[in-house]
DSSP file (Angstrom, degrees, kcal/mol; ACC not computed):
  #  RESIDUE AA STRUCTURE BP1 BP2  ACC     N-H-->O    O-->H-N    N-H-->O    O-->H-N    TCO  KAPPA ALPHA  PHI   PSI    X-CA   Y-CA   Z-CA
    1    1 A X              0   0    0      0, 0.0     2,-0.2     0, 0.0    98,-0.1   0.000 360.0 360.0 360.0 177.5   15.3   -9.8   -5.2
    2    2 A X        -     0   0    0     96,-0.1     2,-0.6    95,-0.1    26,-0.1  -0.788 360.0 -90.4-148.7 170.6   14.6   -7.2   -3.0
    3    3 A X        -     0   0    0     24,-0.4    26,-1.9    -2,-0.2     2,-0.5  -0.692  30.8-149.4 -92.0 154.6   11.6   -5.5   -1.2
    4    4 A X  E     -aB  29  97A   0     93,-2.7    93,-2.4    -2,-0.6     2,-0.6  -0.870   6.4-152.5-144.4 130.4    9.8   -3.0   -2.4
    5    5 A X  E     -aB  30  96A   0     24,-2.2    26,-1.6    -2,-0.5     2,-0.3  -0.760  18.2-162.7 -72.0  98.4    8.0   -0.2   -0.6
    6    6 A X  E     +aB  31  95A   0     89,-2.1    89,-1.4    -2,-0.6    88,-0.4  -0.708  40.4  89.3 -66.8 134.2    4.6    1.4   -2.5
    7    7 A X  E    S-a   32   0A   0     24,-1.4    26,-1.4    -2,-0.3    27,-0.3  -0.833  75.1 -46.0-174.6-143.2    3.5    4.2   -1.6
    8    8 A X        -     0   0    0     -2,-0.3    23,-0.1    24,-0.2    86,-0.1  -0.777  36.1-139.2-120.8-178.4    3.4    8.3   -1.8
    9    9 A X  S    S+     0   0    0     -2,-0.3    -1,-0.1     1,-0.1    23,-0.0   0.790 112.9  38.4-109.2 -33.2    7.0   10.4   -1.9
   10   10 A X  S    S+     0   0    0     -3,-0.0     2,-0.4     4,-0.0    -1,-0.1   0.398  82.2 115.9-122.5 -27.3    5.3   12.8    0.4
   11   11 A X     >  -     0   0    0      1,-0.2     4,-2.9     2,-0.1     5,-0.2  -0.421  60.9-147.5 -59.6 112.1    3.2   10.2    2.6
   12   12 A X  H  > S+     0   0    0     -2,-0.4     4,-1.4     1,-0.2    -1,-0.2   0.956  99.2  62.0 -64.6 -39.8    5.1   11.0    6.4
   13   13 A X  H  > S+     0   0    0      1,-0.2     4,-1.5     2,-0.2     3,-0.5   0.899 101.3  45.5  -2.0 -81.4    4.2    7.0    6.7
   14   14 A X  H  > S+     0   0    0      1,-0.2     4,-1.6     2,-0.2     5,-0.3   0.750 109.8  51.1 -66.2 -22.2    6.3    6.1    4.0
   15   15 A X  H  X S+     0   0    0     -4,-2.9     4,-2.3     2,-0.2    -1,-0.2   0.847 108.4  55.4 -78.1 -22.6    8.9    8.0    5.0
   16   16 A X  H  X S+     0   0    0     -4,-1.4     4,-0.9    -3,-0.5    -2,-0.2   0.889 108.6  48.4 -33.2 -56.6    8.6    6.4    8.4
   17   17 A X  H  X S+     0   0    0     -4,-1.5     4,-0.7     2,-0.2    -1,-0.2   0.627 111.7  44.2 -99.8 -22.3    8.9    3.4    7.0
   18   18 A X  H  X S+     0   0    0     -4,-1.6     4,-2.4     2,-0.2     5,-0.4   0.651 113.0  53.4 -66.4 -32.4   12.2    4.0    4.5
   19   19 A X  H  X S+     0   0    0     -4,-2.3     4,-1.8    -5,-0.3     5,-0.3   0.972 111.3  47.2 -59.3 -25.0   14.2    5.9    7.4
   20   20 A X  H  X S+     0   0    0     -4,-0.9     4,-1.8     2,-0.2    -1,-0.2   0.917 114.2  44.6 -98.5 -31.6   13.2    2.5    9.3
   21   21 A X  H  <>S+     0   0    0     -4,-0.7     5,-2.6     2,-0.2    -1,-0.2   0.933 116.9  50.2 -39.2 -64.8   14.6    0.2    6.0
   22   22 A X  H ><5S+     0   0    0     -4,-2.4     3,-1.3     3,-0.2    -2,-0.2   0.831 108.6  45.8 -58.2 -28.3   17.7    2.6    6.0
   23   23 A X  H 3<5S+     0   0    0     -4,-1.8    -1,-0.2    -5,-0.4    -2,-0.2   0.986 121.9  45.9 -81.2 -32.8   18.7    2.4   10.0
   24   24 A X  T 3<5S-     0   0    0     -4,-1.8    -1,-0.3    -5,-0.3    -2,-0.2   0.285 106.9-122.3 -96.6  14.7   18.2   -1.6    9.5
   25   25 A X  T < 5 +     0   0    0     -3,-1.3     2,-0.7     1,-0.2    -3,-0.2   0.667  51.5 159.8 100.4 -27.1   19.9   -2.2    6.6
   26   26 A X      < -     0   0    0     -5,-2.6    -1,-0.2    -6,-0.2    -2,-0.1  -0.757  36.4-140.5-103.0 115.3   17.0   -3.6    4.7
   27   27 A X        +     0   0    0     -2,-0.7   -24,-0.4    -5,-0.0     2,-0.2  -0.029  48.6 144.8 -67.7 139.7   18.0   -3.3    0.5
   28   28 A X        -     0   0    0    -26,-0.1     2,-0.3   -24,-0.1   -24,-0.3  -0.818  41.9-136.9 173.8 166.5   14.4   -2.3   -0.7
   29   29 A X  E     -a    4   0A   0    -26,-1.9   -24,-2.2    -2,-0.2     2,-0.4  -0.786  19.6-123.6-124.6-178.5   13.3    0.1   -3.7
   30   30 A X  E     -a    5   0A   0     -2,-0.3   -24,-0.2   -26,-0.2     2,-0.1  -0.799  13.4-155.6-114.7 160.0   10.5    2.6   -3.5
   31   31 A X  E     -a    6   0A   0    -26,-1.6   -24,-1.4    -2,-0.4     2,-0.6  -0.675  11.8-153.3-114.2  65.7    7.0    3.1   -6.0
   32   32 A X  E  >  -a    7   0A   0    -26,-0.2     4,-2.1     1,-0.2     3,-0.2  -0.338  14.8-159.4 -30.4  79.7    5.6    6.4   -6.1
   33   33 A X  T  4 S+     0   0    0    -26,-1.4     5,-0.2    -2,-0.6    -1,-0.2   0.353  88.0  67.7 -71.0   3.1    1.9    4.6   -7.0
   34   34 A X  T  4 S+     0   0    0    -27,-0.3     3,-0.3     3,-0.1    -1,-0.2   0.935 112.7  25.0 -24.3 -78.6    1.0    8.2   -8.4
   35   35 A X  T  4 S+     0   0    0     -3,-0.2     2,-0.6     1,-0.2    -2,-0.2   0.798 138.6  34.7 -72.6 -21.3    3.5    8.0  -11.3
   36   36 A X  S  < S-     0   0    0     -4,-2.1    -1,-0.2     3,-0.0    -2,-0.1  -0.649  78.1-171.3-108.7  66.8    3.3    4.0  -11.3
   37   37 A X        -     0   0    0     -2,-0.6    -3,-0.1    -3,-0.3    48,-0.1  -0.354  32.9 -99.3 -72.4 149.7    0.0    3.2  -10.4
   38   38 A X        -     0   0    0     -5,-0.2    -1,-0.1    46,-0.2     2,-0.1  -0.442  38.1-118.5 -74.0 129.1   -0.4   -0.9   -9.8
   39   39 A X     >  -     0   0    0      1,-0.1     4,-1.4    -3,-0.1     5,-0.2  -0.161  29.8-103.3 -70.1 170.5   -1.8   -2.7  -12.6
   40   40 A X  H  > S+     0   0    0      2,-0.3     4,-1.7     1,-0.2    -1,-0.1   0.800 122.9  54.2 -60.4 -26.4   -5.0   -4.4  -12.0
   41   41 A X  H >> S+     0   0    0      1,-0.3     4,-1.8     2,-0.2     3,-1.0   0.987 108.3  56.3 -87.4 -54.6   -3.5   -7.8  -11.7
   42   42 A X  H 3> S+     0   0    0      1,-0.3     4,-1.5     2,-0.2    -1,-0.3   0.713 112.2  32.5 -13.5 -59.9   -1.4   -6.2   -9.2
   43   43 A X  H 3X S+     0   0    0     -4,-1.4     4,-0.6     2,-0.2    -1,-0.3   0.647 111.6  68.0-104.0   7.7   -3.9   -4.7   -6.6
   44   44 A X  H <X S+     0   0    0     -4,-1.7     4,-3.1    -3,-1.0     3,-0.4   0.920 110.4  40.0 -54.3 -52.9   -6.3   -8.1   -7.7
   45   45 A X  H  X S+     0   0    0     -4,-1.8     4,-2.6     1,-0.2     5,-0.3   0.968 114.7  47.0 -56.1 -58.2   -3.2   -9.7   -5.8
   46   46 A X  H  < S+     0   0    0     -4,-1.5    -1,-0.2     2,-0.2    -2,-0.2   0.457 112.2  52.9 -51.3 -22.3   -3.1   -6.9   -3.1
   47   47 A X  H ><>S+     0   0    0     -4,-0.6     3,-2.9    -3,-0.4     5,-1.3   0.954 111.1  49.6 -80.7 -89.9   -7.4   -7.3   -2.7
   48   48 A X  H ><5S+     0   0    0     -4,-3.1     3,-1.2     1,-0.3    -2,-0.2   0.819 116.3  39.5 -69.4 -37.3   -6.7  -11.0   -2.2
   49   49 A X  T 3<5S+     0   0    0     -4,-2.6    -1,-0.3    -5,-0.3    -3,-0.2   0.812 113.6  49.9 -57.7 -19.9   -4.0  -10.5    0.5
   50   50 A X  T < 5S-     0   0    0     -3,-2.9    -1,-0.2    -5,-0.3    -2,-0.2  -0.096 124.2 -97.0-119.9  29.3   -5.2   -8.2    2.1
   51   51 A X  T < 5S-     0   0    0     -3,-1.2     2,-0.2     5,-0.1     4,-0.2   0.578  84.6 -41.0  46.2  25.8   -9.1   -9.7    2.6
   52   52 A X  S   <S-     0   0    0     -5,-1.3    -2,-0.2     1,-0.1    25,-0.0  -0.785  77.7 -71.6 137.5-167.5  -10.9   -7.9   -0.5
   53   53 A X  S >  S+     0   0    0     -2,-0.2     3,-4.9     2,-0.2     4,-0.3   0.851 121.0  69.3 -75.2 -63.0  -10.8   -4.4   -1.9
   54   54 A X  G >  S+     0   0    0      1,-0.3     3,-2.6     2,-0.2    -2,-0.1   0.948  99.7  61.0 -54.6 -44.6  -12.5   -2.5    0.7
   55   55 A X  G 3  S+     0   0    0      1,-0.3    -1,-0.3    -4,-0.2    -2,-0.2   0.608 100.0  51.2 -17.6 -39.8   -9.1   -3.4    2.9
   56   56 A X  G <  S+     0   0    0     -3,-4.9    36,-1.1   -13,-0.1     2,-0.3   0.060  94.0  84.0-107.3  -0.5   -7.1   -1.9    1.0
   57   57 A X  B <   -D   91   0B   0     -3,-2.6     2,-0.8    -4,-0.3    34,-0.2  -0.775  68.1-140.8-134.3 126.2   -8.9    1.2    0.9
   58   58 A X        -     0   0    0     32,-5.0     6,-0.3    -2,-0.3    -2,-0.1  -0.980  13.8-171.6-124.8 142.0   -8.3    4.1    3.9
   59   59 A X  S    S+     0   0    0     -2,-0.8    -1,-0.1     1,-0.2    31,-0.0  -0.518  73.3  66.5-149.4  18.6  -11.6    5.3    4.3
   60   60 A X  S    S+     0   0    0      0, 0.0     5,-0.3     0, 0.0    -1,-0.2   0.491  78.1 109.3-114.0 -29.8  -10.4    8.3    6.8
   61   61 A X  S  > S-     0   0    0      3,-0.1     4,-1.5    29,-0.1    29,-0.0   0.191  80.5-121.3 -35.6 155.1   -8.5   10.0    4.0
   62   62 A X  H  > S+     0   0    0      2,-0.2     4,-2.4     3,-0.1    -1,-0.1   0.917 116.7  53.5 -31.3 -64.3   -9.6   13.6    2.3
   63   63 A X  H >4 S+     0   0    0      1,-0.3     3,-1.7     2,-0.2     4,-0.2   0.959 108.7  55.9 -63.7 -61.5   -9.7   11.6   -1.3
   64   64 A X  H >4 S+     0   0    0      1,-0.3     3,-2.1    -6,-0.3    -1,-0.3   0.883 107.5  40.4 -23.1 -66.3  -11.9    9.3    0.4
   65   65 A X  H 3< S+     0   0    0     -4,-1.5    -1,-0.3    -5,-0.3    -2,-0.2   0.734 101.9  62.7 -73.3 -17.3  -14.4   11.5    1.6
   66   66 A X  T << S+     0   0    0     -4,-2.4    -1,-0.3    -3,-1.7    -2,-0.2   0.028  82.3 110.8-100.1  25.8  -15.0   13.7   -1.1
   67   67 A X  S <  S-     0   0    0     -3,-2.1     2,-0.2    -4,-0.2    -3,-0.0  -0.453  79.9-105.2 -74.5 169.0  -16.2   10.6   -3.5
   68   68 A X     >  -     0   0    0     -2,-0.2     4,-2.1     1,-0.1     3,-0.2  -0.521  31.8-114.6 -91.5 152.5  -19.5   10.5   -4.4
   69   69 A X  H  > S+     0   0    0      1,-0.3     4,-0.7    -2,-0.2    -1,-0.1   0.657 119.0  55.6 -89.2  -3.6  -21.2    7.8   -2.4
   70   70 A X  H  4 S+     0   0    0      2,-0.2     3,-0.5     1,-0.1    -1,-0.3   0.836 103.3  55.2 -27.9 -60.3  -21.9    6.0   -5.4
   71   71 A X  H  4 S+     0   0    0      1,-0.3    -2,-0.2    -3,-0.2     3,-0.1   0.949 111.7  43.0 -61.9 -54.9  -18.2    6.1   -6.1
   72   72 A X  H  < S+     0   0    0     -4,-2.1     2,-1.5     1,-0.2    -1,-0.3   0.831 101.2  68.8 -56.5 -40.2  -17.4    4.4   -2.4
   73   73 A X  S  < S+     0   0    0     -4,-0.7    -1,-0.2    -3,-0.5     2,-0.2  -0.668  74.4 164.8 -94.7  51.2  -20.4    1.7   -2.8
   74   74 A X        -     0   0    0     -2,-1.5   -20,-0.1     1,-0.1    -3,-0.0  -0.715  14.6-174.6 -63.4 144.0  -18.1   -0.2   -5.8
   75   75 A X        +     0   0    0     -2,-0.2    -1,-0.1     0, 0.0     2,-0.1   0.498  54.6  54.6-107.1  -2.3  -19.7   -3.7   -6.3
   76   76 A X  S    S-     0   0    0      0, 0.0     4,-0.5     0, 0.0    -2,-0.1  -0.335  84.5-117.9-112.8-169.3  -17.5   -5.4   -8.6
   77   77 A X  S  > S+     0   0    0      2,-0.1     4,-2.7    -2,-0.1     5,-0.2   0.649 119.0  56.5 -88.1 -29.2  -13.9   -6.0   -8.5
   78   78 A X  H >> S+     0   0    0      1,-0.2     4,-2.4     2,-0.2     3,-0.7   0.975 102.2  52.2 -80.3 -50.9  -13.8   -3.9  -11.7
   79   79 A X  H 3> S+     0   0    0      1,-0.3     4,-2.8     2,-0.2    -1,-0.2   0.865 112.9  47.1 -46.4 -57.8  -15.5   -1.0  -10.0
   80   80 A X  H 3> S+     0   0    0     -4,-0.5     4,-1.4     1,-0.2    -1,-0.3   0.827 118.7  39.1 -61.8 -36.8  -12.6   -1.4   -7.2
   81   81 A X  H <X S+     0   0    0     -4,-2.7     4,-0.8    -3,-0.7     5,-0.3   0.752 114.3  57.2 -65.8 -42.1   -9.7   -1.6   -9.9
   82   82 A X  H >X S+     0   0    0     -4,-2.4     3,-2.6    -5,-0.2     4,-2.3   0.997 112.4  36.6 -52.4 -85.0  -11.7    0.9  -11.6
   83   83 A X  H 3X S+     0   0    0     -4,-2.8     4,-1.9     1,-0.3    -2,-0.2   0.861 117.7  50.2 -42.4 -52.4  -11.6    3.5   -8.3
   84   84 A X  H 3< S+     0   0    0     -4,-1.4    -1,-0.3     2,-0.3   -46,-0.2   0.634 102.6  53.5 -82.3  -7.7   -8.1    2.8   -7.2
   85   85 A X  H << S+     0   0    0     -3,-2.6     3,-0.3    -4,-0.8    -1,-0.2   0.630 115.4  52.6 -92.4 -36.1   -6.1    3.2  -10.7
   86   86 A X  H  < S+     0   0    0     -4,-2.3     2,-0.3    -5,-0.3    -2,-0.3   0.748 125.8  16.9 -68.1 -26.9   -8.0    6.7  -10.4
   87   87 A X     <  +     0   0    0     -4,-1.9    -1,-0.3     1,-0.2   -53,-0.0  -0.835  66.4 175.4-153.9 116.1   -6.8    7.6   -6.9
   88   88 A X  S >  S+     0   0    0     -2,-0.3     3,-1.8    -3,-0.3    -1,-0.2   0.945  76.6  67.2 -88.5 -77.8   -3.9    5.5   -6.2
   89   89 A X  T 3  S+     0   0    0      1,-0.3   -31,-0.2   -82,-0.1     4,-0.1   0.718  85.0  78.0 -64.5 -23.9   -3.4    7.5   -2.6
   90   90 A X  T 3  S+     0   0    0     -7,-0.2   -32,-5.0   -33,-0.1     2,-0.4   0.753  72.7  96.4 -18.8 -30.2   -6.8    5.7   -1.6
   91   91 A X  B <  S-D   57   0B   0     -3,-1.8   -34,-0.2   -34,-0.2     2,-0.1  -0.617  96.9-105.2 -93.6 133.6   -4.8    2.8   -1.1
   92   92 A X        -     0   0    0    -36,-1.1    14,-0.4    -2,-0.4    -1,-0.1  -0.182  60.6 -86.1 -57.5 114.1   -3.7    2.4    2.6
   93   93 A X  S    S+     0   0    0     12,-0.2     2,-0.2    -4,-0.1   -86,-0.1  -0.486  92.2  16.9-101.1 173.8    0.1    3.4    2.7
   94   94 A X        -     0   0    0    -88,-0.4    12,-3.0    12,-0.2     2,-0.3   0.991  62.8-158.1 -76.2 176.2    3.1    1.8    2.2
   95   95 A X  E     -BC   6 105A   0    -89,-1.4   -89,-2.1    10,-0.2     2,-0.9  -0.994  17.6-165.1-105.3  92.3    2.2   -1.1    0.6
   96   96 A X  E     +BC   5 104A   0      8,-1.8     8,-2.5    -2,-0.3     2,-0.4  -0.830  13.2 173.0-124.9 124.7    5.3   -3.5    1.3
   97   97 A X  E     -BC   4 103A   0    -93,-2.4   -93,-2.7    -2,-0.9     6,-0.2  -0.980  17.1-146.0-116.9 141.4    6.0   -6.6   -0.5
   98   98 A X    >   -     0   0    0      4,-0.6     3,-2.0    -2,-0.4   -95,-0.2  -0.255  40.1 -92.5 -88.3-174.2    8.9   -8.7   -0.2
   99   99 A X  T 3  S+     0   0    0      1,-0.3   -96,-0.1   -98,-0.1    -1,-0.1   0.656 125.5  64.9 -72.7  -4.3   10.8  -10.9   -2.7
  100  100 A X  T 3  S-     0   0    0      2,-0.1    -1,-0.3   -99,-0.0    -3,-0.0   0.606 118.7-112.4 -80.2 -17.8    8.4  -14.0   -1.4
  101  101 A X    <   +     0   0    0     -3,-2.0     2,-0.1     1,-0.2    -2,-0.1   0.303  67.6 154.3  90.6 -16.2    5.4  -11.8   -3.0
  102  102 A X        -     0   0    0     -5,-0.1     2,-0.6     1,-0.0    -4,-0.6  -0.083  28.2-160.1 -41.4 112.9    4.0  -11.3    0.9
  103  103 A X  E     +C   97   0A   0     -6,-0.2     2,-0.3    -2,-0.1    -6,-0.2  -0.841  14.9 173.0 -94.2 132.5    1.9   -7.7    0.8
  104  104 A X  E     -C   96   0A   0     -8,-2.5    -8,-1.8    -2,-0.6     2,-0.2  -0.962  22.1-134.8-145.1 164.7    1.3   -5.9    3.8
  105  105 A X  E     +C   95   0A   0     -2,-0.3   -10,-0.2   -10,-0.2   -11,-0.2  -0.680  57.6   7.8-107.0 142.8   -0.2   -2.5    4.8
  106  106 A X        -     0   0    0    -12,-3.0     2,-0.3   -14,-0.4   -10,-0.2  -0.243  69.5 -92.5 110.7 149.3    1.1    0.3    7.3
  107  107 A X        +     0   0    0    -14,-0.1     2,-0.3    -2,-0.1     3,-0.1  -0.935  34.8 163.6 -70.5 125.6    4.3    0.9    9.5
  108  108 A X     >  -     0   0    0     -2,-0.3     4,-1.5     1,-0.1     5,-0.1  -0.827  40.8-137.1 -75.9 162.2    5.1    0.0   13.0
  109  109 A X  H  > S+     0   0    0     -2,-0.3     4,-2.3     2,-0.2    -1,-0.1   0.917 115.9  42.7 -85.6 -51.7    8.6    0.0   14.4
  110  110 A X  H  >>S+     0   0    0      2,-0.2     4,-2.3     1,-0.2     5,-0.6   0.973 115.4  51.5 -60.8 -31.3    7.3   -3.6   16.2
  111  111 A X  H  >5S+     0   0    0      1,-0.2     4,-2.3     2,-0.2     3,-0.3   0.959 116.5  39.1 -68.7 -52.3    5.6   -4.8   12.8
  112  112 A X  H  X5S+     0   0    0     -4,-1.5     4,-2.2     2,-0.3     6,-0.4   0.677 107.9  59.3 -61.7 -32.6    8.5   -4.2   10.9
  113  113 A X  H  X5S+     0   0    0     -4,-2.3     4,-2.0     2,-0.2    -1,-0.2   0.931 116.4  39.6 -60.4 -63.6   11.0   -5.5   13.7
  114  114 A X  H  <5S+     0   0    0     -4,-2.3    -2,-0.3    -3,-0.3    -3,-0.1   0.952 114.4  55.3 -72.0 -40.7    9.0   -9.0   13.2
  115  115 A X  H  <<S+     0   0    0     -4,-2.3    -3,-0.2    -5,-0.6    -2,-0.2   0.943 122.7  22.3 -63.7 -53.4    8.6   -8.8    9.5
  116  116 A X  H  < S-     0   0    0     -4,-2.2    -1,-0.2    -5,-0.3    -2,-0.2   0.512 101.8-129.8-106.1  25.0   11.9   -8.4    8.7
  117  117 A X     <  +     0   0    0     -4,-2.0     2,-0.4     1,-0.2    -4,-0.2   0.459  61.6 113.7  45.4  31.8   13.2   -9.9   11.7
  118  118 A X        +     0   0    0     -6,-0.4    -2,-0.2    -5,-0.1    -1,-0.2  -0.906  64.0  27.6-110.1 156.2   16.0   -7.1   13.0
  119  119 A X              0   0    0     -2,-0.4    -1,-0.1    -3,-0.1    -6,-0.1   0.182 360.0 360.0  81.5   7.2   16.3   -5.0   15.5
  120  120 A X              0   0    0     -7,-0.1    -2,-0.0    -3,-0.1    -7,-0.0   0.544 360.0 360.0 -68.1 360.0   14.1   -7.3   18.2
């Protein structure tokens, strides 16, 4: 198995974060969540790893800010599943799980160094 990076094609993040996969080496495939958005069961996992919904969620973004404040206030899980199969790029970029099922959100050159343990 392999890792795989979620994210956007276009996100300078995610590209961050495959140039930093390519210089080390590190096999992994990429997920454009646009065209492949994460099934519910999928960002259910990605909510509980990541300490709930609202986690998961970056709350400086454009897409963010032009919801309706209704839309931001979700109160269910369904609400959240609901919101995030609808605007994918909400979701805090990349999204990297390894072949253990570990999710985490973001790049750094140090998180990544300790996460997949090269280049220290």
């Amino acid at each position: 198995m392999t890792t795989t990076v979620y994210g956007l094609k276009n996100c300078d993040t995610c590209k961050k974060a495959t140039k930093w996969l390519d210089r080390f080496a590190v096999p992994y495939a990429f997920v454009d969540y646009r065209e492949a958005k994460p099934t519910p069961e999928t960002l259910v996992d990605w909510a509980g790893q990541a300490g709930g919904f609202a986690a998961l969620v970056n709350k400086s973004s454009t897409t963010w800010r032009q919801l309706s404040d209704n839309r931001k206030a979700a109160a269910s899980d369904a609400e959240w599943k609901l919101l995030l199969r609808e605007h994918p790029q909400l979701i805090k970029r990349p999204v990297v799980v390894t072949a253990d099922g570990v999710m985490t959100q973001g790049f750094t050159d140090n998180g990544f160094k300790q996460r997949f343990g090269v280049g220290a």
